[in-house]
VEXMAR-735255 format. One record per residue: residue in three letters; x, y, z of N, C-alpha, C, O in turn. Coordinates in steps of 0.02 Angstrom, whole numbers, plus 50000, padded with zeros to 5 digits. Each point is the difference from the previous one (the first is absolute). Layout:
BEGIN
ALAXYZXYZXYZXYZ
...
//
This chain:
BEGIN
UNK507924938851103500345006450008499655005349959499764998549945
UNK500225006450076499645006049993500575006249971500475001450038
UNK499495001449905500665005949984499675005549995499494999849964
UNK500665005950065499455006750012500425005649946500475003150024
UNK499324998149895500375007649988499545005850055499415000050017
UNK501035003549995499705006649998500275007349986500585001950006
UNK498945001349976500015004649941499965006750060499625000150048
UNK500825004749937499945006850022499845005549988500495003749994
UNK498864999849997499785006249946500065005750027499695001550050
UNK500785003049916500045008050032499365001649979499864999949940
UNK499635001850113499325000549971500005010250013499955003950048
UNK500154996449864499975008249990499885000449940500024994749969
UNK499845010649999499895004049939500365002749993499795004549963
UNK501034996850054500455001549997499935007450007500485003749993
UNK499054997950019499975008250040499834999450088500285002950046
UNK499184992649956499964999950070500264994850030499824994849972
UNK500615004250083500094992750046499444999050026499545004050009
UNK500484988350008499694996650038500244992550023500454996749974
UNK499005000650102500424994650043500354996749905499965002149942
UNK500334992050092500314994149964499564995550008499715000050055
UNK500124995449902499644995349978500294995249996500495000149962
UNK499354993050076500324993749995499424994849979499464998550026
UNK500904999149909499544995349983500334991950000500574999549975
UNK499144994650048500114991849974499704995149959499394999849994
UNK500934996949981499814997249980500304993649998500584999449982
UNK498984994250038500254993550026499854995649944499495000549966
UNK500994995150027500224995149981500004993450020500504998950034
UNK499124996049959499874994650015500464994749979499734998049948
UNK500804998550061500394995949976499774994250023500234995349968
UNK499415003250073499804992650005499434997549970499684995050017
UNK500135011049910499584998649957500035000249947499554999949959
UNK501385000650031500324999149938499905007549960499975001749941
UNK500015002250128499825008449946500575002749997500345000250051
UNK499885002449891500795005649996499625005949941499465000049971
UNK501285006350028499655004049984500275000249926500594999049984
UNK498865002549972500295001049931499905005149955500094999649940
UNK499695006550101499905004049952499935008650052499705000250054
UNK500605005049917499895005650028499885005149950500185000349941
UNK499415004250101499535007249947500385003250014500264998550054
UNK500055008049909500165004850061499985007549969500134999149940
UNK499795006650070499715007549960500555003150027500094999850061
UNK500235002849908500415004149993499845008849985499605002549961
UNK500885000850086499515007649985500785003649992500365001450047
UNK499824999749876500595002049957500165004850042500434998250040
UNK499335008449967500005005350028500325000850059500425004550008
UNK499384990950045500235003450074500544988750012500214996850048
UNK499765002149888500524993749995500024995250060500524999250031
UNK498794997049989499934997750060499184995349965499525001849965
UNK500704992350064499454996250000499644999350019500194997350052
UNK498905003049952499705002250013499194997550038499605001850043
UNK500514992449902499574993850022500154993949970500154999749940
UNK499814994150105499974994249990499644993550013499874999450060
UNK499974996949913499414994049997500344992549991500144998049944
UNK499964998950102500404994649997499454993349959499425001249984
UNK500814994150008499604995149945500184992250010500514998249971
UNK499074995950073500684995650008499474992849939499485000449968
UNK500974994750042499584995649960499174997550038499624995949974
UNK500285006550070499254999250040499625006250004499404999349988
UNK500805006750026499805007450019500285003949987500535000049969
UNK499105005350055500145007849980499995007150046499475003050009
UNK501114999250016499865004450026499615005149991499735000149945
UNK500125005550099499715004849983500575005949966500594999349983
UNK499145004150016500555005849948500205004450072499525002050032
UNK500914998949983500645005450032500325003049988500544999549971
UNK499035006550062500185008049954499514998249956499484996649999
UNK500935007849953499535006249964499914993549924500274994449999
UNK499395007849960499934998449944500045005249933499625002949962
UNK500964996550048500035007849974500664999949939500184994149995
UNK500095008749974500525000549964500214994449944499634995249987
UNK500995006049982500064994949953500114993150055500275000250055
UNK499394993649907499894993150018500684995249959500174999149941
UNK500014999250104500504993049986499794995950050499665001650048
UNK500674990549931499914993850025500814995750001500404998849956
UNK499585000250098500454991750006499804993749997499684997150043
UNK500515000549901499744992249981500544996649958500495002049968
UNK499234992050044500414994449948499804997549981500384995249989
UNK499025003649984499534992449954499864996450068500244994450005
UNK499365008550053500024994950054500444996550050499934996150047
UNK500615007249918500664997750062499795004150063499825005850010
UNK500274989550021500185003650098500505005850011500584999049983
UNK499205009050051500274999750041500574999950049499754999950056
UNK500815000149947500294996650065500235005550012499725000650054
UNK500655005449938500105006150041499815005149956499694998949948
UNK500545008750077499905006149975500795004250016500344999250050
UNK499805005249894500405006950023499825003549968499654997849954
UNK500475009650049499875006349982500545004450055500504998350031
UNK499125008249965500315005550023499225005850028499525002949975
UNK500834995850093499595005950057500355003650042500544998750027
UNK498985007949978500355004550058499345001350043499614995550016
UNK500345008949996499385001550039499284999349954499505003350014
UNK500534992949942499724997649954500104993349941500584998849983
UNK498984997949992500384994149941500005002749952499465000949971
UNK501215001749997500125000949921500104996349947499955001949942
UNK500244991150083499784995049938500054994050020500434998850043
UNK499194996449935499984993350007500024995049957499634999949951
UNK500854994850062500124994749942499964991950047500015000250061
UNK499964993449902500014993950031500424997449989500385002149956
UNK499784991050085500274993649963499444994949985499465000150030
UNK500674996149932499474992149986500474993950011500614999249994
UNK499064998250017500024992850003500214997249908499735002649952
UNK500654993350045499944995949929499254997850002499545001449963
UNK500494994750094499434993049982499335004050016499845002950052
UNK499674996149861499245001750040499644993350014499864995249964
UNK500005006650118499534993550001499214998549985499714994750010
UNK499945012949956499614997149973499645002249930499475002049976
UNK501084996450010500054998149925500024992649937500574998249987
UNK499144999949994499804992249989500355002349920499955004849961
UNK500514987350042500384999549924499795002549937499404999349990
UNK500925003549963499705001949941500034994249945500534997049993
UNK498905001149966500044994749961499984999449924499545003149973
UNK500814994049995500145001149931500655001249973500444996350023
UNK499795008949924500665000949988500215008750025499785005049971
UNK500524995250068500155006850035500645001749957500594999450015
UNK499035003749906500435004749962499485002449984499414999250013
UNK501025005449942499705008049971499765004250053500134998850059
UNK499505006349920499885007450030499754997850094499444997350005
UNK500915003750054499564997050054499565008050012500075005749978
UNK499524991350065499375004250028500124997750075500334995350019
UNK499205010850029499924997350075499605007350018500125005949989
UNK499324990350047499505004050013500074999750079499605002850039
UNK500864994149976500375001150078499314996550043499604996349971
UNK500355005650106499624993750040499605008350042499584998950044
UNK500585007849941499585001850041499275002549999499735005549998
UNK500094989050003499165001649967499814996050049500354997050041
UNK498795003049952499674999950072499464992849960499734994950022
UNK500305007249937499604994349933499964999249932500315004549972
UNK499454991749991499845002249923499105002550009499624998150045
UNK500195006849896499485001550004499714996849919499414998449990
UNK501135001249956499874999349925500674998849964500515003349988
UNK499174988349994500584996749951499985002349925499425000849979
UNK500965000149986500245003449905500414991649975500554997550012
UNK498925000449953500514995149967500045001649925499464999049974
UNK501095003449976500024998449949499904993349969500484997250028
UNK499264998049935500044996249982499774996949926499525002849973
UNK500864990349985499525000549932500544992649980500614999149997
UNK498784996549991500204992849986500344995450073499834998850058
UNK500665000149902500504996650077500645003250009500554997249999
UNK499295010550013500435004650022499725005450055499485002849984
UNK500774998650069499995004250025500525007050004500554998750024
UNK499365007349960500445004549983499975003550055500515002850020
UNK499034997550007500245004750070499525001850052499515003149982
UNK500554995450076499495002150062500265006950047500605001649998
UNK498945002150041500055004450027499405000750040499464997649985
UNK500715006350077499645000350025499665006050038500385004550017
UNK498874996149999499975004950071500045001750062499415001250014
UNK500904999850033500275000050073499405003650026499535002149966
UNK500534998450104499875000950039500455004650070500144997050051
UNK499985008049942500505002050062499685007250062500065006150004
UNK499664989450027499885004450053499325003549992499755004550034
UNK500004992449912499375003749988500105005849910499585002949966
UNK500994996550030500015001249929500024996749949500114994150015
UNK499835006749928499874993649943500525001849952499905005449973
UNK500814990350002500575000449983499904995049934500004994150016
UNK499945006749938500174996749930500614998549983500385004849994
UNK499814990949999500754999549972499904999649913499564997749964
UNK501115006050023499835005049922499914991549931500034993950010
UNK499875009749935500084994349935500874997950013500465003750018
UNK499564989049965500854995649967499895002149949500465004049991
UNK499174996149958499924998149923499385003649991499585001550042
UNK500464999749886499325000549974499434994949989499934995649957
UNK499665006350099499504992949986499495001349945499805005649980
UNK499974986749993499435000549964499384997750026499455002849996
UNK500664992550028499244994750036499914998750070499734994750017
UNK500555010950040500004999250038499305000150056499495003549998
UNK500624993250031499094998950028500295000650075500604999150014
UNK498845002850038500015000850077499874993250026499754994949975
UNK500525006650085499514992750069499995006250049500495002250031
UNK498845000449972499965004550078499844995850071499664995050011
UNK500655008550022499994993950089499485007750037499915005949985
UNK499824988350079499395004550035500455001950051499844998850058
UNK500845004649927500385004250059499845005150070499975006250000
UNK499974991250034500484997050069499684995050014500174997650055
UNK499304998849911499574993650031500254995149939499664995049991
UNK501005006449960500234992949981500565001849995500225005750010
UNK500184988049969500695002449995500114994049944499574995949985
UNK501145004649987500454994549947500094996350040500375002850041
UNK499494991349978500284994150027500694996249972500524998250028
UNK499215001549896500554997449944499834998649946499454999149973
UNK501465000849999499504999249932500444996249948500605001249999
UNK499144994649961500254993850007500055001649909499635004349978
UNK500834992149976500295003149926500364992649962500124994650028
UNK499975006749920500384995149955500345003549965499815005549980
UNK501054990750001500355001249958500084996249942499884994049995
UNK500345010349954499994997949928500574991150019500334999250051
UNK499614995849894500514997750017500645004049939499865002949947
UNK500764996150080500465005749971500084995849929499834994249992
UNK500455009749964500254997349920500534999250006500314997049956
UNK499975005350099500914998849993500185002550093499635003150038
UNK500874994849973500034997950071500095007750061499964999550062
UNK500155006649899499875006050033499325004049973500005006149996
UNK499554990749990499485004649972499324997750025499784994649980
UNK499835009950071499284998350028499985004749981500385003749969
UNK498714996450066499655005950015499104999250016499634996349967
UNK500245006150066499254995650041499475004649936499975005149966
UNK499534985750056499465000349956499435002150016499565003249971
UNK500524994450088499255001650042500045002650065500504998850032
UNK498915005850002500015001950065499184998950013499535000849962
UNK500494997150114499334998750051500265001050055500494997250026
UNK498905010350005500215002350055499384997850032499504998749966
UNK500535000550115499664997950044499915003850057500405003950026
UNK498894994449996500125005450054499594999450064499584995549995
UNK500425007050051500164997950080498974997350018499714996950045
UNK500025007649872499134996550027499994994249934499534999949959
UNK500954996250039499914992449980499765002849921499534996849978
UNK500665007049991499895003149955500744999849930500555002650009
UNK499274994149936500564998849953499755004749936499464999749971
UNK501175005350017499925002149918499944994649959500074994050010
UNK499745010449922499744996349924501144997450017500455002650034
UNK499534992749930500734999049984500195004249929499794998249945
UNK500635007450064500415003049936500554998349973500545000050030
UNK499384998249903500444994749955499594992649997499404998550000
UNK501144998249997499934995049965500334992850061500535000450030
UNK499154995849974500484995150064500394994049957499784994749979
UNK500905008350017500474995849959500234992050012499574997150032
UNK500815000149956500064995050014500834998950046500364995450019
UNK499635010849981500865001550057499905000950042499424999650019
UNK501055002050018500085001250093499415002050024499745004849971
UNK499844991850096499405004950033500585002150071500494997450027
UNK499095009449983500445002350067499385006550015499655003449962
UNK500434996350102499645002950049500045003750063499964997750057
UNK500165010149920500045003250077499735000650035499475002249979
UNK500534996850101499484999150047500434998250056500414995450000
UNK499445008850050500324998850091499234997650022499555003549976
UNK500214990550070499585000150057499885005950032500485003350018
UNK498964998649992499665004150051500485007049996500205002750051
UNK499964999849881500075009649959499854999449953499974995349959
UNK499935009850043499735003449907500505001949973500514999850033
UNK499505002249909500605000349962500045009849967499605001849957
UNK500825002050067499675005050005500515005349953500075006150011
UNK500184991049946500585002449954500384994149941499934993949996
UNK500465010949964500074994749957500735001149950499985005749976
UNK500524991350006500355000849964499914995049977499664995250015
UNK500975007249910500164994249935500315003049946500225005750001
UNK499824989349936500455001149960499685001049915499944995049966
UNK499925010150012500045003949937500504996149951500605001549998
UNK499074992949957500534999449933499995001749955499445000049974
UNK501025002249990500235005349945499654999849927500135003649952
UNK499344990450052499444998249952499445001150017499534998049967
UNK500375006050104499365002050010499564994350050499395000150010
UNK501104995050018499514995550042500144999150058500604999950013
UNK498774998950055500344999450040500404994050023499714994650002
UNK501095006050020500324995749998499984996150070500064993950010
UNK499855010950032500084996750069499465004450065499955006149993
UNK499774991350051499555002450051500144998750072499964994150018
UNK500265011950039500004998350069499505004550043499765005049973
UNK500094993650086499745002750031500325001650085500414996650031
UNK499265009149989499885000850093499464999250025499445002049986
UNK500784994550058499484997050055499955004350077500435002050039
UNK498874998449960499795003450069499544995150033499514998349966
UNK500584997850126499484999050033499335003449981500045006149991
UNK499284990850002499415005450005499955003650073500094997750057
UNK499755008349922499825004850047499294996950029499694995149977
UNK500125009750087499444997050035499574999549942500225001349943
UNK499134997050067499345000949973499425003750041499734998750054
UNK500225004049923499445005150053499424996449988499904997449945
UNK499605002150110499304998549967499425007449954499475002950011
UNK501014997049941499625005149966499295000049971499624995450015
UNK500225008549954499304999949994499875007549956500225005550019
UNK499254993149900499625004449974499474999850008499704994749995
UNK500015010650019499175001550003499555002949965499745005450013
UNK500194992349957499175000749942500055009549993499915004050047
UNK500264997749878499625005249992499355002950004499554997049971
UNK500325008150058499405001550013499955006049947500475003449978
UNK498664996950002500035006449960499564997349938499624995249996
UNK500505007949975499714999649896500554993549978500444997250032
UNK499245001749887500304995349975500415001649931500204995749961
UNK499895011650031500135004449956500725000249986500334997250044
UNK500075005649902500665001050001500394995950008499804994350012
UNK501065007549982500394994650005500404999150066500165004850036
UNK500014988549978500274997650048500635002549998500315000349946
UNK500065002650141500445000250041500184995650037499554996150015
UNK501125002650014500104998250045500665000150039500394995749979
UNK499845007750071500865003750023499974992850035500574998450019
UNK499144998749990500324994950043500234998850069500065005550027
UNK500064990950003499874999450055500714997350057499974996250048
UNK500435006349931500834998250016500345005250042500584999350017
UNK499025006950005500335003350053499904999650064499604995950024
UNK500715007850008499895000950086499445003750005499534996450014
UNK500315009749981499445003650014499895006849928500335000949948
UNK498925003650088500085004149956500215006950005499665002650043
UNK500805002149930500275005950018499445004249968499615002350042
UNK500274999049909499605006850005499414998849920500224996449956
UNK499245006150037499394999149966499775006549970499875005150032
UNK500104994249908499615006749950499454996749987499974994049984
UNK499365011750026499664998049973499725006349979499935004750039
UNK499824995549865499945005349976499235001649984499864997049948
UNK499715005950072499385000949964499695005549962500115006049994
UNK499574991049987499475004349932499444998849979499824994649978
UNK499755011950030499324998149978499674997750068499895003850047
UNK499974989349952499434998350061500404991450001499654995250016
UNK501055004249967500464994849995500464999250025500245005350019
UNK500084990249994500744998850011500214998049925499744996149960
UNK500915008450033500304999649930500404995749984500014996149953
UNK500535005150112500664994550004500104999750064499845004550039
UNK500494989349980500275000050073500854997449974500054995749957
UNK500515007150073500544996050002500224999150067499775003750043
UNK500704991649974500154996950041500954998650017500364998349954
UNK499875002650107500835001750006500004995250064499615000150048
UNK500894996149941500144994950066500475000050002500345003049958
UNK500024992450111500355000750022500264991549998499614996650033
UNK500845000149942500574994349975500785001350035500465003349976
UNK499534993450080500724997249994500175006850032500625000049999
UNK499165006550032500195002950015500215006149933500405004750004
UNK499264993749950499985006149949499105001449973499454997250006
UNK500825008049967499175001849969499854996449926500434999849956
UNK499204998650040499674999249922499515003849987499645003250038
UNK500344996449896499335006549971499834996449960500364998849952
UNK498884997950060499605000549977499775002249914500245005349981
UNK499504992449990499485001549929499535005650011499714998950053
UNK500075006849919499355002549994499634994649970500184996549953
UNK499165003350087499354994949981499705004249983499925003450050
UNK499794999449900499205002749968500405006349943500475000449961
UNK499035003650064500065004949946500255007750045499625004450021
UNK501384995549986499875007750024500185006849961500515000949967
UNK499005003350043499955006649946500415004650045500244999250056
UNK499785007749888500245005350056499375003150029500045005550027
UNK499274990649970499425003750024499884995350084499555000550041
UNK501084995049960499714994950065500255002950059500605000950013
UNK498905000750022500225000550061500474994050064499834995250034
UNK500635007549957500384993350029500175001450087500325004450029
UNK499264989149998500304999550072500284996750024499954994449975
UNK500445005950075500564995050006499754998950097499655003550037
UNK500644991349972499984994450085500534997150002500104994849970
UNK500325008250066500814998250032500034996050048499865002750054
UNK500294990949950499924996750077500984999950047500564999449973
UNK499365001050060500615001450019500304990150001499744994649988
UNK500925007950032500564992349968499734993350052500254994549988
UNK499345005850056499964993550035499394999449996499774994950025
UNK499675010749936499294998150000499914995749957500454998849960
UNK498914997650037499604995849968499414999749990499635001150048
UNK500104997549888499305002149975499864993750033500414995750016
UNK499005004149994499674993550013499304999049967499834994649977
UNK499715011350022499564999849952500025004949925500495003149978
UNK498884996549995499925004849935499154998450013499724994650013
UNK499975013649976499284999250001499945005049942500395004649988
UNK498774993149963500285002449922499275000550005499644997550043
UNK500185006249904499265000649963500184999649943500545002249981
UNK498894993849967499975000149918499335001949974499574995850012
UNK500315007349968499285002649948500094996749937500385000249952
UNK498944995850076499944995449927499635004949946500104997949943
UNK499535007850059500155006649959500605000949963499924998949939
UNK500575002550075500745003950003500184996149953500145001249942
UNK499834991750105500334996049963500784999250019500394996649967
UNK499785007250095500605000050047500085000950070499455000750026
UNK500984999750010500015001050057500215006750034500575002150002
UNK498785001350028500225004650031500065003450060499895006150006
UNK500324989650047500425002550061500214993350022499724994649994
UNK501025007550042500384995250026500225001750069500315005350004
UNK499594991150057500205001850046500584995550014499934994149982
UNK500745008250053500534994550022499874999450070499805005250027
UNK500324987650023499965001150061500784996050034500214995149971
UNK500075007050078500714998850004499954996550088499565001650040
UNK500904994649973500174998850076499995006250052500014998650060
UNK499975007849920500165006050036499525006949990499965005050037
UNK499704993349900499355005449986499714998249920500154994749971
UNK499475009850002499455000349963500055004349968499815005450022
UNK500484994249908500055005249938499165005950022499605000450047
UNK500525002849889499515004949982499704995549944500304995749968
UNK498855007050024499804996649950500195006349938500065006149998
UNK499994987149948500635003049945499454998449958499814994250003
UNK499815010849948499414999349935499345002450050500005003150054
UNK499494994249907499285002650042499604995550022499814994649976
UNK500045009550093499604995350018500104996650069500585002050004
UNK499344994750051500244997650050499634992350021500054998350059
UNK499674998149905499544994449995500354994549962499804999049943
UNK500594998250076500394992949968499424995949971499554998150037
UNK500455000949918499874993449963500244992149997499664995149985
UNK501095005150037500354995650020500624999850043500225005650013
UNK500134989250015500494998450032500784997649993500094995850045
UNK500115004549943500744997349981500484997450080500365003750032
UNK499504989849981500355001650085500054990549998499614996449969
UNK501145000850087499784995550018500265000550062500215005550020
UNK499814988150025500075003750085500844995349999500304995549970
UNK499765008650076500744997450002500685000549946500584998150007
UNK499075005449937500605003049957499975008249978499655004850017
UNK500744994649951500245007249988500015001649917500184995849958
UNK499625010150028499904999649912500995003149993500365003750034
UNK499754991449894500675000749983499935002149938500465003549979
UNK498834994849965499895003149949499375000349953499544996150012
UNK500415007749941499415000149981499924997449918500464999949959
UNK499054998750032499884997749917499095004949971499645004350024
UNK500364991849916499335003749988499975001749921500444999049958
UNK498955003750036499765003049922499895005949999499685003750038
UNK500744997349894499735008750011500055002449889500404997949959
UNK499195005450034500235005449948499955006449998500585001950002
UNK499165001649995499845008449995500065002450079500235005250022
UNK499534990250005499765000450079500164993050048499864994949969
UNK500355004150084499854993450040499414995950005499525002950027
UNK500374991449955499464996449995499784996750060499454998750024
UNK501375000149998499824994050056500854999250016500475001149963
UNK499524996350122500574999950015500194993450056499635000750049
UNK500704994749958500054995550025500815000650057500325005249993
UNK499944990450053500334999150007500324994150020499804994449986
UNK500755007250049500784993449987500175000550089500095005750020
UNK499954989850022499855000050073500544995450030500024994249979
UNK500465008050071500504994150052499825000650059499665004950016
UNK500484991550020499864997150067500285006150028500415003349968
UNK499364998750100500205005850043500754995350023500094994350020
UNK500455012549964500564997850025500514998449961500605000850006
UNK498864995349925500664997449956500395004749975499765005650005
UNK500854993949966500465004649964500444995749934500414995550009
UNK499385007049929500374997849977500835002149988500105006150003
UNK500354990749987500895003050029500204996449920500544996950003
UNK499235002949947500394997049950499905007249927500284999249946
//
């Protein structure tokens, strides 16, 4: 069975009308998908809601309507879902849910569930970077970095740490599989608190173990075939962590992705935006002198924009040009020159499914190629300091889309 929301947008600027906009969005139940999470922008002023982005435990809608105004969410730590009310007239003026008690994918919390709780809730798309406090055969506190939609979400300090050390994951090409811990044995019959943590991950890949591996309880979160993509637990009032749970997500597809060799000089320091969107929305590139200074870069995720880093060096003396591709184009090549003079690169041509930038710097004679057949550029990497040295990119199969 198949459950269809759909969404109705007075599509106006509230000065001019225009048609009505009907948007869907389907629901797969015979793949165990429900919905657990809603965006929604609020515009105070004319008191009508404005845009919304539905969120289920598999996917992600696109955004409907506007993106515009103050932002609220309906959630529960991963609970489902099961209806909606609010209040509409010839418009939606507000929206609220019901949930479900039971989350189903949410895996037991382990240890002693007292003191301060935490919950970093289930709507995240991955981990990108584990925070373990740790020192002897204590662990005081973990946290983590998310992943949502193409933005990067830290969840804040429990405590003041002292010795806290990272595990970075190669995000969207790994994920937490699980991660497996020991508890103290107790001194008296209400008192734990875990010693050790080892996280694992989806390229057969195990952290250093943080703490100490006690001689008490082993226990281990982990669903078959999801990643684990969120996390609660329990804060004890001595500073340790007392207890650890997690949410579980099926893995998303795998694209046959692919990076391609920077081309260019060997100069300056390494970039890299990475390679996790749908396509690219729009390109600066600034020059100076007989150089390319900086290039930045704006894509398009999940149906929102991201912006990009300035790469190099930009002054108020750079001439900055910009290459807009419209919302369904796709780069497919990059043609570049580097002067081993210079010591950088100076002209870049983009080439798209539909036409052929302007050459951007001097010169009209490529030195090199950036292209593979059958995909589409999703992002770029490279070296740069004062100026661009060299620029590489990040490539998906024609067609693919990532929806997480």
């Amino acid at each position: 069975m198949v459950s269809i929301l759909e969404a109705r947008t007075n599509c106006q600027t509230f000065e001019t009308d225009c048609a009505e906009l009907v948007a869907m969005f389907e629901i797969n139940q015979l793949k165990k998908e429900y919905l657990v999470y809603v965006e929604c922008y609020y515009n105070d002023a004319f008191q009508v809601i404005q845009g919304l982005q539905l969120k289920t435990n598999l996917n992600r809608s696109v955004m409907m309507g506007y993106k515009k105004g103050r932002k609220f969410s309906l959630a529960s730590n991963g609970n489902r879902i099961v209806g909606f009310h609010g209040y509409a007239d010839k418009t939606l003026n507000s929206l609220g849910a019901y949930f479900s008690t039971a989350t189903t994918n949410k895996l037991e919390c382990h240890g002693d569930p007292t003191g301060l709780p935490w919950d970093d809730g289930c709507n995240y798309d991955g981990v990108r970077k584990v925070y373990v406090d740790n020192l002897s055969e204590t662990v005081y506190t973990v946290r983590f970095e998310y992943d949502n939609g193409g933005k990067v979400e830290k969840t804040p300090y429990r405590r003041d740490v002292k010795n806290e050390k990272e595990f970075v994951l190669d995000y969207p090409n790994e994920f937490i599989t699980s991660v497996e811990g020991t508890l103290a044995a107790p001194k008296s019959a209400n008192v734990t608190w875990i010693t050790s943590l080892t996280f694992k991950t989806s390229k057969g890949r195990t952290s250093p173990t943080y703490g100490s591996v006690s001689s008490g309880r082993k226990f281990v979160l982990e669903k078959n075939g999801s990643a684990l993509v969120g996390f609660y637990g329990y804060n004890g009032v001595c500073d340790t962590l007392n207890a650890l749970g997690a949410y579980y997500c099926p893995f998303p597809p795998t694209p046959d992705a692919a990076k391609l060799e920077a081309q260019g000089g060997d100069r300056g320091a390494s970039w890299d935006d990475g390679g996790t969107f749908n396509s690219v929305n729009k390109i600066y590139i600034g020059l100076s002198k007989n150089v390319i200074d900086f290039v930045k870069f704006m894509y398009f995720k999940s149906a929102s924009v991201v912006i990009g880093d300035d790469h190099g060096n930009k002054t108020m003396l750079s001439d900055v040009q910009e290459f807009k591709l419209d919302p369904f184009e796709k780069i497919t090549s990059v043609e570049g020159t580097y002067d081993d003079k210079l010591g950088g690169v100076t002209m870049l041509r983009f080439k798209t499914d539909k036409r052929d930038s302007p050459y951007f710097g001097f010169g009209s004679t490529p030195t090199f190629v950036l292209h593979k057949d059958n995909h589409q550029i999703v992002g770029f990497h490279g070296k740069s300091s004062n100026m661009l040295h060299q620029l590489g990119i990040h490539v998906l199969p024609n067609g693919f889309k990532f929806v997480f």
